[in-house]
Residue, then its C-alpha position, 0 to 999 in steps of 0.5 A: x846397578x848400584x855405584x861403588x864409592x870410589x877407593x880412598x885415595x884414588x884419584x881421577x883427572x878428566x881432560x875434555x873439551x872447554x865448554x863455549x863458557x871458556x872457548x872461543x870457536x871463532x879463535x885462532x884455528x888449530x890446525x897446525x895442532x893437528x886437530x879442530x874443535x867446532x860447535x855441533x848448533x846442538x845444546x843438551x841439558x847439560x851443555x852444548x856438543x862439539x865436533x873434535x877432528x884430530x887431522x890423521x890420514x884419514x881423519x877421525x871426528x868426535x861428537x861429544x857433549x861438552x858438560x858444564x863445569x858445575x856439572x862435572x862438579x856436582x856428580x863428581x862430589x856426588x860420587x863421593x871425589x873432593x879436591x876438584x881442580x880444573x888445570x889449565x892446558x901446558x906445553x911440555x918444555x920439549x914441546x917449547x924445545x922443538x917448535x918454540x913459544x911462538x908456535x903454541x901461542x894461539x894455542x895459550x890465547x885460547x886453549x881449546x881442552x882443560x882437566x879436571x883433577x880431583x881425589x875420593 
């Protein structure tokens, strides 16, 4: 089926799991985060796959392939989007309110998730 070009203007922001490139699985756990973040053993084409588990009752895992950053990139132009900007994971200044800096700080030290802006 044919792909449309995206509306001028439009804007897409991608939030997905830091390739092994930029995360380290032996880093501090995430845990207290509510969440683990692990390498399958498995690499396709494009990047190695994770095993994100968010630590509800009960917990819910996903397996996905994490894509290098130049291949977000280059499908992205492809698709007709410009302005890519990968944005660094923040806390929200409620988030430092409630639990303080000392709390999200393995979660700085090595951000398991980041996103990817980007505009047609």
């Amino acid at each position: 089926m044919p792909q449309r070009a995206p509306e001028p203007g439009a804007r897409r922001r991608v939030l997905r799991p830091r390739p092994a490139a930029y995360y380290r699985f032996d880093g501090p756990p995430l845990r207290k985060y509510g969440f683990l973040c692990e390498p399958t053993g498995e690499t396709g084409e494009t990047g190695p796959r994770v095993r994100g588990t968010a630590l509800l009752d009960p917990p819910t895992r996903i397996e996905t392939g994490c894509p290098r950053r130049d291949v977000y990139e280059k499908c992205l132009r492809a698709a007709g989007f410009t302005d890519l900007t990968w944005v660094p994971l923040e806390v929200s200044e409620a988030g430092l309110r409630a639990f303080g800096a000392d709390f999200w700080a393995d979660l700085h030290a090595n951000p398991p998730l980041e996103m990817l802006r980007c505009r047609a």
